[in-house]
GUKOLBA-180591 format. One record per residue: residue in one letter; x, y, z of N, C-alpha, C in turn. Coordinates in nm, 4 decimals. Example, Ala and Ser with C-alpha at 12.3 -4.5 7.8 and 13.67 -1.06 7.14 Angstrom:
<sites>
{site "A"; {1.3190; -0.5690; 0.7800}; {1.2300; -0.4500; 0.7800}; {1.3200; -0.3300; 0.7800}}
{site "S"; {1.2850; -0.2250; 0.7080}; {1.3670; -0.1060; 0.7140}; {1.2900; 0.0030; 0.7870}}
</sites>
This chain:
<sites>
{site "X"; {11.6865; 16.5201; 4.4328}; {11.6987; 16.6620; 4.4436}; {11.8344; 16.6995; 4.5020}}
{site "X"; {11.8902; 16.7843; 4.4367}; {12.0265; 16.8684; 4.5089}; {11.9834; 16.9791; 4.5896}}
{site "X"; {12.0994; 17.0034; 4.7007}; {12.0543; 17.0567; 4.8162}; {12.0851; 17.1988; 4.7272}}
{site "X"; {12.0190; 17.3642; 4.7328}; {12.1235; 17.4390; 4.6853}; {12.2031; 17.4946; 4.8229}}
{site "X"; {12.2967; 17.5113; 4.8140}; {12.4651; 17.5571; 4.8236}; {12.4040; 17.7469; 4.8727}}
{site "X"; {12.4051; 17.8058; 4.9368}; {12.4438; 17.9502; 4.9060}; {12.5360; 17.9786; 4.8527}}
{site "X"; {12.5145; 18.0709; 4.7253}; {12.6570; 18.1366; 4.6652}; {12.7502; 18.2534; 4.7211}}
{site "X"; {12.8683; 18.1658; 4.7173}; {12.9758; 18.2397; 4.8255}; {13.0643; 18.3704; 4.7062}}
{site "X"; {13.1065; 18.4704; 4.8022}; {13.1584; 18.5747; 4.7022}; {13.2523; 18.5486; 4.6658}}
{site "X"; {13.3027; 18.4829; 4.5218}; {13.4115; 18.4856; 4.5194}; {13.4954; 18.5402; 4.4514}}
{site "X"; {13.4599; 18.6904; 4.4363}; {13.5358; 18.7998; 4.4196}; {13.6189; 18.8581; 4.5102}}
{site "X"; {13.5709; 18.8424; 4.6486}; {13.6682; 18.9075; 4.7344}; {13.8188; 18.7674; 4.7912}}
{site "X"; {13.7938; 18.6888; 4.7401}; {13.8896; 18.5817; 4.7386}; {14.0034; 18.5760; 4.6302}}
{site "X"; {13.9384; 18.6147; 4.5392}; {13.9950; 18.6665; 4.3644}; {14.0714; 18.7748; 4.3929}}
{site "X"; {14.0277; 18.8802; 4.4535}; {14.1109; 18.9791; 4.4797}; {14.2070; 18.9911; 4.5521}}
{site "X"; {14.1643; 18.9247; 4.6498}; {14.3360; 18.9033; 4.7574}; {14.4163; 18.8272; 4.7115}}
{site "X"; {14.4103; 18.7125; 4.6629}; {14.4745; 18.6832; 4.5604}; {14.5890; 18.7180; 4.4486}}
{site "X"; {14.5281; 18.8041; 4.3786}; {14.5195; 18.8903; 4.3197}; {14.6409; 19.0206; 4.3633}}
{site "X"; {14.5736; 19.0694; 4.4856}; {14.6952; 19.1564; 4.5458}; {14.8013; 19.1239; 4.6038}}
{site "X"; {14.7867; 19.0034; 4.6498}; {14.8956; 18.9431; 4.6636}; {15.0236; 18.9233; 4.6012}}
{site "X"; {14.9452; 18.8522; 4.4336}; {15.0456; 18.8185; 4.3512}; {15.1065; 18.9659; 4.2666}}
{site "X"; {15.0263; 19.0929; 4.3148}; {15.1044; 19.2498; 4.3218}; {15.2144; 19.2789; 4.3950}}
{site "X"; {15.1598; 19.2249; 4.5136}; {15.2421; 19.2405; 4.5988}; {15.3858; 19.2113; 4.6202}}
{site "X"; {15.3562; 19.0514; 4.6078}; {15.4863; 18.9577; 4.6068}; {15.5842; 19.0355; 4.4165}}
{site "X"; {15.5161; 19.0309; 4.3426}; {15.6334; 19.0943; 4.2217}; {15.6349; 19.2591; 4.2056}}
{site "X"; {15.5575; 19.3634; 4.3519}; {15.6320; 19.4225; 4.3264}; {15.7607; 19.4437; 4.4407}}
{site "X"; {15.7423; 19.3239; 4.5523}; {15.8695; 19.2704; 4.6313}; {16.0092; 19.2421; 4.5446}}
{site "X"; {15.9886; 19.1650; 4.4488}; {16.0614; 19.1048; 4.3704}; {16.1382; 19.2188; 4.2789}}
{site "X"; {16.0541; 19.3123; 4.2173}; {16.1412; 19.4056; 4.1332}; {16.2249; 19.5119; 4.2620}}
{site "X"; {16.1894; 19.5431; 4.3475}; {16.2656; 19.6382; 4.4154}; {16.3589; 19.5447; 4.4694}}
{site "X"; {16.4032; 19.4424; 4.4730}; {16.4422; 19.3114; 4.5517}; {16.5722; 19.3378; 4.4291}}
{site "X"; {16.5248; 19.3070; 4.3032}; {16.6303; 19.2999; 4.1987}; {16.6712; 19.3726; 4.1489}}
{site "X"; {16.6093; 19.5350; 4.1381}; {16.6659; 19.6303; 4.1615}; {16.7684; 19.6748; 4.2501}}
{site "X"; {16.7741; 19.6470; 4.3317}; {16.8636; 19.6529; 4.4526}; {17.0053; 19.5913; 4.4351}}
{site "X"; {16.9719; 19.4493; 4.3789}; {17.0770; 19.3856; 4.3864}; {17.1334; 19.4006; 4.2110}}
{site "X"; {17.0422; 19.4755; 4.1670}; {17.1608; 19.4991; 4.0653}; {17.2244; 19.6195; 4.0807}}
{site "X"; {17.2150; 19.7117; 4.1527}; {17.2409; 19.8292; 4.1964}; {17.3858; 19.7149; 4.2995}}
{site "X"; {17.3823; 19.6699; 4.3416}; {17.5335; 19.6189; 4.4081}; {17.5652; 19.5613; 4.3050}}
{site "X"; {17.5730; 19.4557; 4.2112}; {17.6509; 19.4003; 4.1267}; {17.6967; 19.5429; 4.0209}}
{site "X"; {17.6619; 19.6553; 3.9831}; {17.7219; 19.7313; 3.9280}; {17.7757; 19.8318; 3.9719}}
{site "X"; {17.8157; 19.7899; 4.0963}; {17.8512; 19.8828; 4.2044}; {17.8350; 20.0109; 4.2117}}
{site "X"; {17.7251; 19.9896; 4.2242}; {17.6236; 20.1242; 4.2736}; {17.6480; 20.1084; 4.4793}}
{site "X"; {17.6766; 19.9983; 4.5195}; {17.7259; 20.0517; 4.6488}; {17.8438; 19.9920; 4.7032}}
{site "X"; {17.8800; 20.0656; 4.7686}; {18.0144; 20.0768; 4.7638}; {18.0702; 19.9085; 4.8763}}
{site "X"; {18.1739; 19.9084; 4.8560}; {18.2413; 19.7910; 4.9428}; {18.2344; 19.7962; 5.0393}}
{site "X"; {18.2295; 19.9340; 5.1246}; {18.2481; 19.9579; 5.2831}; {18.1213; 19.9729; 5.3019}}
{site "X"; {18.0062; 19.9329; 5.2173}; {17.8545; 19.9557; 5.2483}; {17.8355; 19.8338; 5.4033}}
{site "X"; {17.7518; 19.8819; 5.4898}; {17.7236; 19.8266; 5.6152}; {17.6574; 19.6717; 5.6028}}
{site "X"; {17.6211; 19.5962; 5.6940}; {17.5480; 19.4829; 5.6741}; {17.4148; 19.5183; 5.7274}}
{site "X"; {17.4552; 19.5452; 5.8586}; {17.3498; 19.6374; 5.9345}; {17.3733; 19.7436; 5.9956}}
{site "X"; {17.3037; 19.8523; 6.0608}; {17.3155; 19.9687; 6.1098}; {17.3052; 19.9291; 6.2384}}
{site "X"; {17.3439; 20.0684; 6.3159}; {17.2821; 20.0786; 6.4863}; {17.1506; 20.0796; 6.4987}}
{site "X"; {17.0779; 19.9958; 6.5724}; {16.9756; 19.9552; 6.6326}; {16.8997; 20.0733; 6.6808}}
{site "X"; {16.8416; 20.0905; 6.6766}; {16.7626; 20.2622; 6.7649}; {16.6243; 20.1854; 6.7798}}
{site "X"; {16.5492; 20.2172; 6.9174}; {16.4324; 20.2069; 6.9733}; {16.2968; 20.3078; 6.9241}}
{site "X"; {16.3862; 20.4468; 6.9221}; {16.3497; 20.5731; 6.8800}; {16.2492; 20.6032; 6.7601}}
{site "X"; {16.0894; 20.5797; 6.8335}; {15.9938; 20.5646; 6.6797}; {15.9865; 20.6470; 6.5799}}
{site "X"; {16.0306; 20.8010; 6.6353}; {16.0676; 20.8726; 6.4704}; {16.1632; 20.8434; 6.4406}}
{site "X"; {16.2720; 20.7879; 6.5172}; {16.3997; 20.7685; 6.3643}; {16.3415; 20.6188; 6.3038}}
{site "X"; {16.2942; 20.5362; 6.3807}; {16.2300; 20.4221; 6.2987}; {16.2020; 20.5006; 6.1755}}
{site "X"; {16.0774; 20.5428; 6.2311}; {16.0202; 20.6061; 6.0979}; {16.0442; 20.6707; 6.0072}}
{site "X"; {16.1624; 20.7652; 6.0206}; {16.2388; 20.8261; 5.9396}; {16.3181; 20.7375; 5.8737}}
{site "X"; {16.3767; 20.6709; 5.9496}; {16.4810; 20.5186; 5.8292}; {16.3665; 20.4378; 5.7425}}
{site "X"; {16.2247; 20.4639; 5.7881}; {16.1901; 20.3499; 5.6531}; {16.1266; 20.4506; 5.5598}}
{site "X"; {16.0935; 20.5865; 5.5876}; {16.0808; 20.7076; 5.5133}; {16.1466; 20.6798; 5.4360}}
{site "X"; {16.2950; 20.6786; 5.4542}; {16.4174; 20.7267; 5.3784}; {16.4305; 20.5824; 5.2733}}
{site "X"; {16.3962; 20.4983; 5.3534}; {16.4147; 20.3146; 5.2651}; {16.3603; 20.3573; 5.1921}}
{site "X"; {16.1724; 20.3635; 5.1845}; {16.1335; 20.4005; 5.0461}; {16.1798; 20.5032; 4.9643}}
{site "X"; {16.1810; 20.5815; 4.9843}; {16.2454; 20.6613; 4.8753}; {16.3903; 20.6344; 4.8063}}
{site "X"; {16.4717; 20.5670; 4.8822}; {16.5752; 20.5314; 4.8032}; {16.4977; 20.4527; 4.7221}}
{site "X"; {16.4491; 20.3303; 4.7557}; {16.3999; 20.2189; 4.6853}; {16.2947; 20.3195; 4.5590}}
{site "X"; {16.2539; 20.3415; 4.5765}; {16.1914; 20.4699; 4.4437}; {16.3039; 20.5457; 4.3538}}
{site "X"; {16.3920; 20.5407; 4.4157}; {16.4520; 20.6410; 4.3171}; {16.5528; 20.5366; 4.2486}}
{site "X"; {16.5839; 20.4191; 4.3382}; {16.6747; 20.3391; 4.2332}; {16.5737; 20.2226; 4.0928}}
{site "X"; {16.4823; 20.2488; 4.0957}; {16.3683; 20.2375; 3.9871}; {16.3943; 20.3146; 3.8719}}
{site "X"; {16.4683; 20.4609; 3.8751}; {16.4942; 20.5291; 3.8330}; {16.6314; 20.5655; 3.7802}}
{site "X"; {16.7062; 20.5537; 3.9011}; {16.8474; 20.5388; 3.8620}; {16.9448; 20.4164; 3.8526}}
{site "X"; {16.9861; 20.3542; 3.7516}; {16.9590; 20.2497; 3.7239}; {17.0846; 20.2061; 3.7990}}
{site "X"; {17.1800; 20.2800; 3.7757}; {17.3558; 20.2924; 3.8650}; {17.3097; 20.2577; 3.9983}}
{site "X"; {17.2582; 20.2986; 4.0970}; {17.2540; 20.2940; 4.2000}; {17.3624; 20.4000; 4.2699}}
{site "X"; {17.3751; 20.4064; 4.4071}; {17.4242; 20.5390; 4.4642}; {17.5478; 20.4731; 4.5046}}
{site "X"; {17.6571; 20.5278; 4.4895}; {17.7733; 20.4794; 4.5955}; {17.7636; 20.4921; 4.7161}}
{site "X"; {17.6916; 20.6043; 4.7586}; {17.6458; 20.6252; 4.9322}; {17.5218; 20.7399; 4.9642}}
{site "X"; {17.5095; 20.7534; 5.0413}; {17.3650; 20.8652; 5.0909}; {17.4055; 20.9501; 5.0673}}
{site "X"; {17.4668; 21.0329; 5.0095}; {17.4963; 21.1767; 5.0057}; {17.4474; 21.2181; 4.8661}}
{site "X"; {17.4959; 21.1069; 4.7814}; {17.4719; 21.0777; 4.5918}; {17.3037; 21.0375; 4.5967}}
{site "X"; {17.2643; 20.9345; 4.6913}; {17.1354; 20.9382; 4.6630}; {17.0335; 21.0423; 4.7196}}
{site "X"; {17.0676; 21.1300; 4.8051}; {17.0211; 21.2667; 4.8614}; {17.0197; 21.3571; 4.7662}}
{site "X"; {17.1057; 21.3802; 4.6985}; {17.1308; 21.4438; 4.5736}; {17.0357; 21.4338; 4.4625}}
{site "X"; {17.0744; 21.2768; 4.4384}; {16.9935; 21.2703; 4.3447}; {16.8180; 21.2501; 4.3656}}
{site "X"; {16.7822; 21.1803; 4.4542}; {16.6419; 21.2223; 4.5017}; {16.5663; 21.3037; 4.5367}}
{site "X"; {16.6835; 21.4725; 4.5619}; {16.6165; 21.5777; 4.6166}; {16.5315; 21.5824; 4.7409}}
{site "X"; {16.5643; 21.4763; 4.8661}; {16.4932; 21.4720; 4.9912}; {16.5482; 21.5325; 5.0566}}
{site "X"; {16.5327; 21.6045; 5.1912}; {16.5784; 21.6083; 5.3281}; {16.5399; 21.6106; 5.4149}}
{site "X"; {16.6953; 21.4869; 5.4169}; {16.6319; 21.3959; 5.5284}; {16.6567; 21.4715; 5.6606}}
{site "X"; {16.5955; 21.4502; 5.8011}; {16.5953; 21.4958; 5.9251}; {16.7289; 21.5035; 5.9671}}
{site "X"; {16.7801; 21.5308; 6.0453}; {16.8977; 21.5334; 6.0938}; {16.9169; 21.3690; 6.2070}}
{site "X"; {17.0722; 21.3360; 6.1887}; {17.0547; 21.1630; 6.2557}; {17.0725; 21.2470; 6.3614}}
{site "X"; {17.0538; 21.0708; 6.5017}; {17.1121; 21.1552; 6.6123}; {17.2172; 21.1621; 6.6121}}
{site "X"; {17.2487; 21.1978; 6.7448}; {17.4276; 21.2643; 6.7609}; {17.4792; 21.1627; 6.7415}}
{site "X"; {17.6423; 21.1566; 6.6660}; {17.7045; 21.0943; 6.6754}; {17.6965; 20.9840; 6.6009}}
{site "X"; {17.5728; 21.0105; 6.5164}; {17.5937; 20.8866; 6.3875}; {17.5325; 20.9142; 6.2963}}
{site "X"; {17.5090; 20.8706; 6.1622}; {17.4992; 20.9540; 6.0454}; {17.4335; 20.8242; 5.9618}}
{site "X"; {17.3491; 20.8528; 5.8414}; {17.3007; 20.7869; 5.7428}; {17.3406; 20.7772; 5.6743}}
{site "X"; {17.3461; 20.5763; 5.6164}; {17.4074; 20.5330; 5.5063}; {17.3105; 20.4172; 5.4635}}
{site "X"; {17.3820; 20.3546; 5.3658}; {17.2657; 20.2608; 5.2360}; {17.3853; 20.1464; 5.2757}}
{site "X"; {17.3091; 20.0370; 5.3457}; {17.2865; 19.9304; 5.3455}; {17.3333; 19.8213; 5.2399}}
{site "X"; {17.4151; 19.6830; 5.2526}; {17.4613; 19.6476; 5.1417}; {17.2975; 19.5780; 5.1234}}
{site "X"; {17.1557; 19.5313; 5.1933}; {17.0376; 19.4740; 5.1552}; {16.9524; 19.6040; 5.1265}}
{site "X"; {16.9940; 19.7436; 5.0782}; {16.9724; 19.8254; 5.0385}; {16.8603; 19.9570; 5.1068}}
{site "X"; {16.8768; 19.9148; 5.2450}; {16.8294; 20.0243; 5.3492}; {16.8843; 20.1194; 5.3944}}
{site "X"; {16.7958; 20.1735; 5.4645}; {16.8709; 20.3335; 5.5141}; {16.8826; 20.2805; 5.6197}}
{site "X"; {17.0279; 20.3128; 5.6815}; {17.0502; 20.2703; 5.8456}; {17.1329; 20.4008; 5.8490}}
{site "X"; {17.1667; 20.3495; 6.0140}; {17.2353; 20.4417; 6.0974}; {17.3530; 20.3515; 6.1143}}
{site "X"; {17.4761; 20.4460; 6.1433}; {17.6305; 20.4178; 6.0943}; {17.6821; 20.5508; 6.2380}}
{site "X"; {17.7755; 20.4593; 6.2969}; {17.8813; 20.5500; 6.4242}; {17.9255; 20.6445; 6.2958}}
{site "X"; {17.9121; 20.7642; 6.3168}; {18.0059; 20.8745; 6.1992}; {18.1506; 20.9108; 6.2881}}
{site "X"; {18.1922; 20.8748; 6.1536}; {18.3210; 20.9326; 6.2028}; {18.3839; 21.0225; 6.2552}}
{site "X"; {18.4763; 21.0633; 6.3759}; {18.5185; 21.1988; 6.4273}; {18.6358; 21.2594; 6.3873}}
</sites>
């Protein structure tokens, strides 16, 4: 005689799975989107590596606000932006005001950061 086994769900194993492998390619297209948006220089040379650091949980939140939506709109625009002003434009957002003394720009790994603005 075989012992029976309880049958385990394995739909909800299937599915994470599943979302996962959503997940990870739709990482991958905004990933290569991005970087073809720099190889056709959609951003510019003086684009940042990284921005100023801020603690500040709404501008956190406002810079990854602003990430997605770039990342949405370069899905769309295939050029990519030379800088935040072109992709403001062309996305029709507005964005919050930065704090003092420094201003929003696009990232050469294709984020919204914060940048010392110029005086």
């Amino acid at each position: 005689m075989r012992d029976i086994e309880p049958r385990t769900n394995r739909l909800s194993g299937t599915f994470a799975k599943f979302a996962m492998l959503v997940a990870v390619a739709v990482m991958m297209l905004v990933l290569a989107g991005c970087h073809k948006a720099a190889q056709q220089g959609g951003l510019p040379g003086e684009a940042p590596e990284h921005g100023i650091v801020t603690t500040d949980p709404e501008v956190v939140t406002n810079l990854g606000n602003l990430t997605m939506e770039l990342h949405g709109a370069l899905h769309h625009h295939s050029q990519g932006f030379s800088n935040f002003d072109e992709f403001v434009s062309y996305a029709q957002v507005q964005p919050p005001p930065p704090p003092s003394g420094t201003k929003y720009a696009i990232s050469k790994t294709c984020q919204i950061v914060l940048v010392q603005a110029k005086k």
